[in-house]
C-alpha positions as CSV (number, residue, x, y, z in Angstrom):
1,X,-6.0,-56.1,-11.2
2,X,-9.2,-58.5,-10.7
3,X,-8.1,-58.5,-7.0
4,X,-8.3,-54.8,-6.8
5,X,-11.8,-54.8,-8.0
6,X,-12.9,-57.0,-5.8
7,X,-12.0,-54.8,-2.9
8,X,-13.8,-51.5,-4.6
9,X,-17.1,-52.5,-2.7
10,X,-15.5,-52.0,0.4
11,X,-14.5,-47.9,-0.2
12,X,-18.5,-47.4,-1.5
13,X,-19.5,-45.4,1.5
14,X,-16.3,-43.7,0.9
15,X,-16.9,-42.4,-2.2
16,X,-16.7,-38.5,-1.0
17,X,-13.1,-38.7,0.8
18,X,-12.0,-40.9,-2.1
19,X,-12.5,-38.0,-4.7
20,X,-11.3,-35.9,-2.9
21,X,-8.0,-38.1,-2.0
22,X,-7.6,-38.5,-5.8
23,X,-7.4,-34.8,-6.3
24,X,-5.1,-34.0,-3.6
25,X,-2.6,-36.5,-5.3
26,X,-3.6,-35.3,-9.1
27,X,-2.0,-31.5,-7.5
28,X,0.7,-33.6,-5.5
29,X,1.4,-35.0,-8.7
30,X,1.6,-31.5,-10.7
31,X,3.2,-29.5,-7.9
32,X,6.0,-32.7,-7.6
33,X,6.4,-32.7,-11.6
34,X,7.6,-28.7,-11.2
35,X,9.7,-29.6,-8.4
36,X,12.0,-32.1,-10.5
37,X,11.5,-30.2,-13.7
38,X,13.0,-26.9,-12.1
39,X,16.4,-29.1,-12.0
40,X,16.5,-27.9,-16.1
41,X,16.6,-24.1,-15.5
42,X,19.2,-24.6,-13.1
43,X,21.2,-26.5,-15.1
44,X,20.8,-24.1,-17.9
45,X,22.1,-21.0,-15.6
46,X,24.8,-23.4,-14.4
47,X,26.6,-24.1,-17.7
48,X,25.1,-21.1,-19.4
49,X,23.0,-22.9,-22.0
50,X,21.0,-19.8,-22.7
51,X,20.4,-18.3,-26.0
52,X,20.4,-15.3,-27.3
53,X,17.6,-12.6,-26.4
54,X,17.4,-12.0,-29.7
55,X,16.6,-15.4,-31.4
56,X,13.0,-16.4,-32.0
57,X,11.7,-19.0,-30.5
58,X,12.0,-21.8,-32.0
59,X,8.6,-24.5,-32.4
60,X,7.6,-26.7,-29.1
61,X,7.2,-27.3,-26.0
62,X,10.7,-27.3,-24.6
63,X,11.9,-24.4,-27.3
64,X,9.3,-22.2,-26.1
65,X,9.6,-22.9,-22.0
66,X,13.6,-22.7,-22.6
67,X,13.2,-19.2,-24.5
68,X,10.9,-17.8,-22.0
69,X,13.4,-18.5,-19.6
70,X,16.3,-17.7,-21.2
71,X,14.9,-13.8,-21.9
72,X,14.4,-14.1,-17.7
73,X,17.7,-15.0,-17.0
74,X,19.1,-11.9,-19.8
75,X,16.9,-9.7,-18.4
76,X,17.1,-10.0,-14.7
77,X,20.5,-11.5,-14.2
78,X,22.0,-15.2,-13.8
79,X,22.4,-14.4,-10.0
80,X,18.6,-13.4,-9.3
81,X,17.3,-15.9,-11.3
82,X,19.2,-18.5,-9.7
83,X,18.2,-17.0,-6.5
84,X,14.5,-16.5,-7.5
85,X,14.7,-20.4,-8.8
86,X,16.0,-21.9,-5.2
87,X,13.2,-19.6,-3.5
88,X,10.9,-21.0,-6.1
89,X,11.9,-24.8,-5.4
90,X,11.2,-24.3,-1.2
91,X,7.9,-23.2,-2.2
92,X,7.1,-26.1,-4.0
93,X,8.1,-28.5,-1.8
94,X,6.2,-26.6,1.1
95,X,2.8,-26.7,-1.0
96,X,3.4,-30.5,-2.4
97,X,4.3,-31.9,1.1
98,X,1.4,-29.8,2.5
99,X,-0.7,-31.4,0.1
100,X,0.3,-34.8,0.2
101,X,0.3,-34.8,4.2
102,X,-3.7,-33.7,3.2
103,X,-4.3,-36.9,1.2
104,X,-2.5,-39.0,4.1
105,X,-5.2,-37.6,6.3
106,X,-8.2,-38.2,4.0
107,X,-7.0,-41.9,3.3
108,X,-7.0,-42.6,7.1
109,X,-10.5,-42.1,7.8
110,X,-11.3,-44.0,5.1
111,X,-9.0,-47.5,6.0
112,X,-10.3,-47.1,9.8
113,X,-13.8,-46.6,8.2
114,X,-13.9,-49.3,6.5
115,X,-12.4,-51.8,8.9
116,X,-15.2,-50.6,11.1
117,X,-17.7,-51.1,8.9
118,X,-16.2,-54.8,7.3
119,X,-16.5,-55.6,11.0
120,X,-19.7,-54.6,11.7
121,X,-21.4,-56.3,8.8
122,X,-19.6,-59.6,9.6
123,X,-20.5,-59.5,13.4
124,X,-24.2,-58.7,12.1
125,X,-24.2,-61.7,10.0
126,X,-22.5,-64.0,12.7
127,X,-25.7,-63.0,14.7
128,X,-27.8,-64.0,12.0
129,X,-26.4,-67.9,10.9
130,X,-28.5,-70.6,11.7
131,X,-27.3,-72.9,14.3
132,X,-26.2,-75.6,12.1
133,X,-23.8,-73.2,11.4
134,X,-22.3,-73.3,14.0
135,X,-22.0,-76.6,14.6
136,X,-20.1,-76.8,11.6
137,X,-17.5,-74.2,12.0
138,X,-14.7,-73.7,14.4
139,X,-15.0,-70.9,16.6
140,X,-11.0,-70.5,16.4
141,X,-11.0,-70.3,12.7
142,X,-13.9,-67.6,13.3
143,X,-11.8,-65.7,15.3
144,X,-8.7,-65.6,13.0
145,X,-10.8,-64.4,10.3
146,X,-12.1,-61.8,12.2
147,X,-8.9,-60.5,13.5
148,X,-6.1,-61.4,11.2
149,X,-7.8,-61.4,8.1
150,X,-9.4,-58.1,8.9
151,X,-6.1,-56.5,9.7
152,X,-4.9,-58.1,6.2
153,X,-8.0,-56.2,4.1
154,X,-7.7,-52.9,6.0
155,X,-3.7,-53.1,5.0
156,X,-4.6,-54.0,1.2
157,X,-7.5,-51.2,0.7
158,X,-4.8,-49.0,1.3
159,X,-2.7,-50.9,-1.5
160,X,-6.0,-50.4,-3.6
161,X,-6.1,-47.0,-3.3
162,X,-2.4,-46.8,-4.0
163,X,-2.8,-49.1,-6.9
164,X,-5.5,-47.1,-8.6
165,X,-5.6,-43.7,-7.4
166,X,-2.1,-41.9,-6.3
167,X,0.5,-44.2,-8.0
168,X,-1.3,-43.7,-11.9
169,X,-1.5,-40.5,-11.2
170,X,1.7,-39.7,-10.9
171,X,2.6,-42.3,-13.6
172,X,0.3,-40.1,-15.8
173,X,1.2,-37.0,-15.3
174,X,5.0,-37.8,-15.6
175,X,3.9,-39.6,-18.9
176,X,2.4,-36.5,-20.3
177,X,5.3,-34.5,-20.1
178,X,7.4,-37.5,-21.4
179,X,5.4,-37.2,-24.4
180,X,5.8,-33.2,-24.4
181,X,9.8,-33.3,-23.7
182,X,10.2,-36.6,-26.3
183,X,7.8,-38.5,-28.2
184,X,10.2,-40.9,-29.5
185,X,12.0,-41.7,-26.2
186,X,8.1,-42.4,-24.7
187,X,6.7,-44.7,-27.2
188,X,9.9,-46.9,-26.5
189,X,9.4,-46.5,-22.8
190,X,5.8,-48.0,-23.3
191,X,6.8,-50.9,-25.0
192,X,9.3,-51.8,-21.9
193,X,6.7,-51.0,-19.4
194,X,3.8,-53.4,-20.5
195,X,6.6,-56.2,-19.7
196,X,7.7,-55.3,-16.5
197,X,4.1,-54.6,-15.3
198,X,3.2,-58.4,-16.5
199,X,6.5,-60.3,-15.0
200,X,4.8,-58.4,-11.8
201,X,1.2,-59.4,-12.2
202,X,2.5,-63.3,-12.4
203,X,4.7,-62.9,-9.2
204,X,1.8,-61.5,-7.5
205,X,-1.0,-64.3,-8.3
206,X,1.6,-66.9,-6.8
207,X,2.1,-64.9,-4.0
208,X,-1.8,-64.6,-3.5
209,X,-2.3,-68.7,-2.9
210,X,0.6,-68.8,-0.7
211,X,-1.1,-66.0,1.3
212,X,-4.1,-68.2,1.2
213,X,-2.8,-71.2,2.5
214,X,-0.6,-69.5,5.3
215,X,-4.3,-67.7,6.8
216,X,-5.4,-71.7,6.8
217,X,-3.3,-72.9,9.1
218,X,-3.6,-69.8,11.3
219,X,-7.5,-70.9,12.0
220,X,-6.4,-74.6,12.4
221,X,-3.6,-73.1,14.9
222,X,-6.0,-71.2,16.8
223,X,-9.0,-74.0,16.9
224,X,-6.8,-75.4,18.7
225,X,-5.4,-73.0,21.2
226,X,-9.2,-72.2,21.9
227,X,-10.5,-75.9,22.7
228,X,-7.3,-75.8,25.0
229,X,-8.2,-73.0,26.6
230,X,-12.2,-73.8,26.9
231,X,-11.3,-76.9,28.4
232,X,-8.2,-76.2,30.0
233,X,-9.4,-78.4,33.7
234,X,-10.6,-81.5,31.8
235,X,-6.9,-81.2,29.9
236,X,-5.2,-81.4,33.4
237,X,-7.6,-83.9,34.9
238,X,-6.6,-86.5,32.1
239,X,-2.7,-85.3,32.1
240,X,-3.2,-85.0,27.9
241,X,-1.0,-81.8,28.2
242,X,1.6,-84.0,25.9
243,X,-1.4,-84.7,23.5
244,X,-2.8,-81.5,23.1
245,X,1.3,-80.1,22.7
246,X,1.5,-82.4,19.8
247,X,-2.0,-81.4,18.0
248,X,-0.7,-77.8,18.8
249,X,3.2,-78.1,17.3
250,X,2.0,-79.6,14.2
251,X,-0.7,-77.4,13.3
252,X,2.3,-74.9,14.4
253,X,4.6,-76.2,12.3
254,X,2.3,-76.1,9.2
255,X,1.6,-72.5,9.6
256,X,5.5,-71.8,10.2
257,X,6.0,-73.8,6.9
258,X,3.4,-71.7,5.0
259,X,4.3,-68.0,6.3
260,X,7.5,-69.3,5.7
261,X,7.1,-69.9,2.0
262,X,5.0,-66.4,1.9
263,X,7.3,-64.1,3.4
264,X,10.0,-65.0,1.2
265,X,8.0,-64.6,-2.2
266,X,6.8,-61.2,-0.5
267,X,10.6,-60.5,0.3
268,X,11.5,-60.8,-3.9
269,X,8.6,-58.4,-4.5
270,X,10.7,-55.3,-3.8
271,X,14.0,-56.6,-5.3
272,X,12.1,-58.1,-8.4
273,X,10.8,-54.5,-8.6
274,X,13.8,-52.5,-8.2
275,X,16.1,-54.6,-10.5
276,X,13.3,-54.4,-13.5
277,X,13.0,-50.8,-13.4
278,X,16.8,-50.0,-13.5
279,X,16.7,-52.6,-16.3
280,X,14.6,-50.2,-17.9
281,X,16.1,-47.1,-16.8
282,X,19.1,-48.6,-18.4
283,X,17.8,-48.9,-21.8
284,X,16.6,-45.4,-21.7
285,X,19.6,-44.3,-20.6
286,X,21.3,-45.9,-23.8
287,X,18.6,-44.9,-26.9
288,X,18.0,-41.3,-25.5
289,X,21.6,-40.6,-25.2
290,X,21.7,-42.0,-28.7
291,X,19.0,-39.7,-29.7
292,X,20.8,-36.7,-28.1
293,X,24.3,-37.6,-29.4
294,X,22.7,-37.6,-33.4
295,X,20.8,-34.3,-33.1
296,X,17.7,-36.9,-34.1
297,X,15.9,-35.1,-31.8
298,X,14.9,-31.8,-29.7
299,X,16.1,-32.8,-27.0
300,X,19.4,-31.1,-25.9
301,X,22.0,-32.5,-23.2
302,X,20.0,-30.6,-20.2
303,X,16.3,-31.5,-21.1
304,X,17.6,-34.8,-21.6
305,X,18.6,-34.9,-17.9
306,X,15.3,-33.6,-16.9
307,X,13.6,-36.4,-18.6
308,X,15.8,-38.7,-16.7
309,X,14.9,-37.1,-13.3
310,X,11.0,-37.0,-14.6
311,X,11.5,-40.6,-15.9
312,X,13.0,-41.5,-12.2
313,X,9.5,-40.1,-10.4
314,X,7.7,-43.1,-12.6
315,X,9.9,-45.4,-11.0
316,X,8.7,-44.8,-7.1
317,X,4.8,-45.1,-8.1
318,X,5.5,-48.2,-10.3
319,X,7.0,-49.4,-7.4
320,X,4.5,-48.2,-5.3
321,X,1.7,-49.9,-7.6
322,X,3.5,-53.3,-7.4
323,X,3.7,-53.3,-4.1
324,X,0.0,-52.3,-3.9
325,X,-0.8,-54.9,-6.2
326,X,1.1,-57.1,-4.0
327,X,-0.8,-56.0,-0.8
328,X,-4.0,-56.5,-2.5
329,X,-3.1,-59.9,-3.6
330,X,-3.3,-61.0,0.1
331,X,-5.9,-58.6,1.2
332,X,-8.3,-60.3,-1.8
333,X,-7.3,-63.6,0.0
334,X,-8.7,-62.8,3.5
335,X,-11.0,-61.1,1.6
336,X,-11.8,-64.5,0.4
337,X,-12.0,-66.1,3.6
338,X,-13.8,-63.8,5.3
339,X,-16.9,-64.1,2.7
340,X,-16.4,-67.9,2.3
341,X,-17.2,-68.0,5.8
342,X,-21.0,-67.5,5.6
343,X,-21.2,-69.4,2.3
344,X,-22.8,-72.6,2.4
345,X,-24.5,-72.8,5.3
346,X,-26.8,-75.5,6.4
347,X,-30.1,-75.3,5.2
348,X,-31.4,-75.5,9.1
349,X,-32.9,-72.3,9.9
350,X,-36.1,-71.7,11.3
351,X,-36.4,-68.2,11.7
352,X,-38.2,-66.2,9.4
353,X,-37.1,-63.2,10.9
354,X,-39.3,-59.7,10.6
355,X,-41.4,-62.1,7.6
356,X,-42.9,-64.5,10.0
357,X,-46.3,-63.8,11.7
358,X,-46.0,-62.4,15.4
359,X,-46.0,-65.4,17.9
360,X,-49.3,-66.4,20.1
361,X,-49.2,-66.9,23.5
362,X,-49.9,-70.2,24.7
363,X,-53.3,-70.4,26.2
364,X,-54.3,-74.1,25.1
365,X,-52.1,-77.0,23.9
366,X,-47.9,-77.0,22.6
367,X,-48.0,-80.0,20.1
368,X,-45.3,-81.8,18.4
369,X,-47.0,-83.3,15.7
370,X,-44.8,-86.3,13.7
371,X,-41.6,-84.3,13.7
372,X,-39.1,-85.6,12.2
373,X,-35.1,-83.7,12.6
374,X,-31.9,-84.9,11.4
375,X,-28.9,-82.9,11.4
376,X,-26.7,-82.0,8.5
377,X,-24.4,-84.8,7.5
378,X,-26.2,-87.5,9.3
379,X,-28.5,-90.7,8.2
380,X,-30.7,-91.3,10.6
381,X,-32.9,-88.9,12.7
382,X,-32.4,-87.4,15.8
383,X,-36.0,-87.6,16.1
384,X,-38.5,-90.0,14.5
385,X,-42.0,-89.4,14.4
386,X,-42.0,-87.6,17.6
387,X,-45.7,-86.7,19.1
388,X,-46.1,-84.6,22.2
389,X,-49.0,-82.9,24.1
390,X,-48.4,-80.6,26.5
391,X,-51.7,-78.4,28.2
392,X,-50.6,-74.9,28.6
393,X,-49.8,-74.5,32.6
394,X,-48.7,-78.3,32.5
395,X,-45.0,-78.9,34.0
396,X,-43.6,-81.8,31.4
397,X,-40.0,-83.0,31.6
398,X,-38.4,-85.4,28.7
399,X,-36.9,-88.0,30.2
400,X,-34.3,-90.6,28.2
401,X,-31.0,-92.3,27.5
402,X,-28.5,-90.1,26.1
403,X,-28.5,-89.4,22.6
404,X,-32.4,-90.1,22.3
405,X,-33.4,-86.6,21.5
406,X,-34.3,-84.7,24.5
407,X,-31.6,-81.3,23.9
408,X,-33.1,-81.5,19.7
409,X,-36.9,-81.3,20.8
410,X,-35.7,-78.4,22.7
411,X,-33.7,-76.9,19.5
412,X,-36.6,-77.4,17.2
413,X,-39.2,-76.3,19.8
414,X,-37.0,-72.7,20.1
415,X,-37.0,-72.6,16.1
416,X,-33.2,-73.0,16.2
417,X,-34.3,-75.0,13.1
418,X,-37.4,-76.6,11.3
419,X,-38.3,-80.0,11.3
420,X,-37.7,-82.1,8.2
421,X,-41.2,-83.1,8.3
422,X,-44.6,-82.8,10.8
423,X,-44.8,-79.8,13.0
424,X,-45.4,-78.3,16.3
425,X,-48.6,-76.2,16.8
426,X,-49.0,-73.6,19.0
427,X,-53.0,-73.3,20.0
428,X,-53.2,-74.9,16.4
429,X,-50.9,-71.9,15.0
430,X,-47.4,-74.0,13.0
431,X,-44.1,-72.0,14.2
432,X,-43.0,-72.4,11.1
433,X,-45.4,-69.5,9.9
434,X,-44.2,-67.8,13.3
435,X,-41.5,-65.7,13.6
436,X,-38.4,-66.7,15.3
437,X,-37.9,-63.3,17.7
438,X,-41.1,-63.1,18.5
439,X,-41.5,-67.0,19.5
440,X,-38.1,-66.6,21.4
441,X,-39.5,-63.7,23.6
442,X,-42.4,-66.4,24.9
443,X,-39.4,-68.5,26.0
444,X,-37.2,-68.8,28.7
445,X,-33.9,-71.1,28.8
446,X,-31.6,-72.8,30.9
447,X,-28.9,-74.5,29.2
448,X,-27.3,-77.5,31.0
449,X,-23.8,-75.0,30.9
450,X,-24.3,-72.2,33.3
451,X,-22.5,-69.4,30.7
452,X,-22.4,-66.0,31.5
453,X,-21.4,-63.1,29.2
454,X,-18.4,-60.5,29.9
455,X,-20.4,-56.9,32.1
456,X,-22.2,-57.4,35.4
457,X,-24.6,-59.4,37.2
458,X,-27.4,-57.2,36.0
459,X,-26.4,-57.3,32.6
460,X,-27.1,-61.1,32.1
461,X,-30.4,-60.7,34.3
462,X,-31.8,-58.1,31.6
463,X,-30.3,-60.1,28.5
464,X,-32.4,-59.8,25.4
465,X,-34.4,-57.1,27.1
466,X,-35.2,-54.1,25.0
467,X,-36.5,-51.9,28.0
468,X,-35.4,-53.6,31.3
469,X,-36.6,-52.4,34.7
470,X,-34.5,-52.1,37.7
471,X,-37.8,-53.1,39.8
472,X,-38.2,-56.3,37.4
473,X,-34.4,-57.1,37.4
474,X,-34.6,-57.2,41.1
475,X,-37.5,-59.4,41.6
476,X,-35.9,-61.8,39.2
477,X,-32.8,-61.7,41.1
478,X,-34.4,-62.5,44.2
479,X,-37.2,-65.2,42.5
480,X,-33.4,-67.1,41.1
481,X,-31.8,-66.5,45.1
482,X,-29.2,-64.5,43.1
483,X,-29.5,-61.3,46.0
484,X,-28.4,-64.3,48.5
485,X,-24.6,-64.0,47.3
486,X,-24.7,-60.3,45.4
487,X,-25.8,-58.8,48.6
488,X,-22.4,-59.6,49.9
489,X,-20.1,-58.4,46.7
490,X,-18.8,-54.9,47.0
491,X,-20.2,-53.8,44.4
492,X,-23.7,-56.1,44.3
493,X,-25.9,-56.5,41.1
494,X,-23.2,-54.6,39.7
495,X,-20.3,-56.9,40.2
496,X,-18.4,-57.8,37.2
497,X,-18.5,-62.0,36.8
498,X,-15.2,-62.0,34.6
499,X,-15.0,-63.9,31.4
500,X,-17.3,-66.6,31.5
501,X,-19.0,-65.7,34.6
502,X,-15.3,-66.9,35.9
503,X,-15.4,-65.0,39.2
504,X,-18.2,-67.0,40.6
505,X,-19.0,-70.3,41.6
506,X,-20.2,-73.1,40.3
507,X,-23.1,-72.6,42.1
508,X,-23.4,-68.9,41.6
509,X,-23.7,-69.2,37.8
């Protein structure tokens, strides 16, 4: 059960629908403990088990319910009551369906509502990871955990709501009236039950790592598929199509080997499940009959069916609850994954987000000061007592062999990260007091990649602007010669530039 706690977070802003899902299936549970109960009275009428009118009724539950029926039956006839019985039993079913179908309803706007909101949280911290980061992690594992594993926690908090909500209730409510029809025959029922819920538990931990190591290779499998893609033109240019088939069918074959293993422990749950509670139905069968067959006990021949049939309805939610249990064994794994994900991240980050002092404008001097930057992982420094003047209005390009440090004085200088030691001073002002947004805003970028987002021309002109202006947009599409080519699209600043910017040119990015 520690995996189903550790999915309760998730329902928090749920907490509403979730009461009221849990009473919908407390009166589910009620109205579907008449329904099979109601099997007794017409058993009784049947086989004419009634007693006489006349004899007082004797102490207990089932004396008392079996005399008040019994005087019905006397009174109003064996045909009406069975009539009045069948008519009774329709109702039910009407009401307890209507009922359940309510529950249904309530417990899909809360597994949508929390997929949205898992994904929403996760895309908001992906946006806030330092850079490092993301250097460290492959995008393709990224992706799997925010498709696959999200599909595998939605899937498992409906297990978890099964597991704790619908399936004990039904469990307890049929329990109650064990206790009511036979004491006896229920305190050896929960001595068989214990077991059977703990051979489950075991199969469902193993079950667990297997899911664990199967959502592995599926990130390994799609890093791959992704570098393929991304650099699909270099792949043909150096004919390493038999390469990159090679990387891809074993990382393929690992997964196969994996889901492989998973699917068939998954594929025991059920059978596992079915043959332990007819194991147990089994034994019940055997000491209650014995009980019934001494006089030991209160029970007579047709209450002792309708314990069977109520004993039967524990069966479905204990199956229900392992398979739950089950479900939220590999949710709580991508669970896992998903929040290892933004664990451990390197200690790179320069951004003090909405803590840092607004950022000056330049009107004086930008000066690296004795920085010092090494990435994570490596010994020496990507830059090594680096000092730099530049006079505001000044045009200064870095010039040097490749690998000497020109692209990480432009990562430290746009606070991607701080420096391990020195600083750069803005008019005297150290950005590492400064905060990140606000420094960005004083900065404009061109990467040596020309990458466009997914939306129009206009959209990537006005990126990062709060409040663009269609006059502003324009000028800076004419300033970049951009109006040169979009003048000539059907559609103009508004063309669409495909994934990637993949519509245009070269040149046109």
């Amino acid at each position: 059960m520690k995996a189903v706690w550790a999915l309760l977070p998730l329902i928090r802003h749920h907490r509403g629908s979730v009461v009221l899902m849990g009473v919908l299936h407390a009166l589910s549970a009620v109205l579907n403990l008449f329904t099979f109960l109601s099997v007794v009275p017409f058993l009784r009428i049947l086989f004419g088990a009634s007693a006489p009118m006349e004899e007082a009724a004797q102490e207990g539950v089932i004396a008392a319910v079996s005399h008040a029926f019994d005087t019905f039956v006397q009174t109003q006839g064996a045909s009406y009551a069975l009539g009045a019985l069948c008519v009774s039993m329709v109702g039910l079913a009407v009401l307890k369906n209507a009922v359940h179908y309510a529950a249904l309803y309530v417990m899909a706007g809360i597994r949508t509502g929390v997929s949205r909101d898992l994904r929403q949280d996760l895309y908001e911290k992906l946006l806030r990871m330092p850079m490092g980061w993301f250097s460290e992690s492959k995008r393709g594992d990224v992706m799997s955990r925010f498709t696959h594993d999200l599909m595998e926690v939605e899937h498992s908090v409906i297990g978890s709501l099964e597991a704790l909500l619908k399936a004990p209730l039904l469990i307890l409510v049929s329990l109650g009236t064990l206790l009511a029809l036979s004491w006896q025959l229920t305190l050896f029922a929960f001595v068989l039950l214990p077991l059977s819920g703990w051979l489950i538990s075991r199969w469902s931990k193993r079950l667990k790592r297997h899911a664990q190591k199967g959502k592995e290779e599926l990130g390994q499998l799609v890093s791959v598929l992704e570098e393929t893609l991304l650099g699909m033109r270099i792949v043909k240019a150096f004919n390493a199509e038999s390469q990159f088939t090679s990387a891809y069918a074993e990382r393929n074959h690992g997964h196969f080997k994996a889901m492989r293993r998973m699917h068939r422990r998954e594929s025991m749950s059920s059978p596992m499940s079915e043959v332990i509670s007819l194991t147990v139905m089994a034994v019940l069968l055997a000491f209650g009959g014995s009980l019934v067959l001494s006089g030991d006990s209160a029970l007579s021949g047709d209450w002792f069916i309708g314990y069977l049939v109520v004993f039967s309805q524990i069966i479905p939610p204990a199956r229900s609850l392992s398979d739950g249990v089950f479900r939220v064994s590999k949710g709580a794994a991508s669970l896992e994954r998903l929040e290892a994900l933004f664990e451990n991240a390197p200690d790179m980050e320069g951004d003090l987000g909405e803590e840092g002092a607004e950022a000056p404008r330049l009107t004086d001097t930008l000066t690296f000061k004795d920085v010092v930057f090494r990435y994570p992982g490596q010994e020496s420094a990507a830059l090594q007592g680096f000092n730099l003047t530049i006079p505001a209005g000044k045009v200064v390009a870095l010039v040097g062999l490749s690998g000497s440090g020109k692209t990480t004085a432009a990562h430290v200088l746009s606070k991607f990260a701080n420096p391990e030691s020195g600083c750069i001073l803005v008019d005297g002002v150290d950005l590492r007091e400064v905060s990140g947004s606000s420094w960005r805003q004083r900065l404009s970028v061109v990467t040596q990649d020309a990458l466009l987002f997914h939306g129009s021309i206009a959209d990537n002109i006005v990126l990062g602007d709060a409040q663009p202006d269609k006059a502003r947009m324009s000028a800076a599409a004419e300033a970049a010669h951009v109006l040169e080519f979009a003048n000539r699209l059907p559609d103009g600043l508004d063309s669409k530039v495909g994934d990637s910017g993949g519509k245009l040119s070269g040149g046109q990015r």
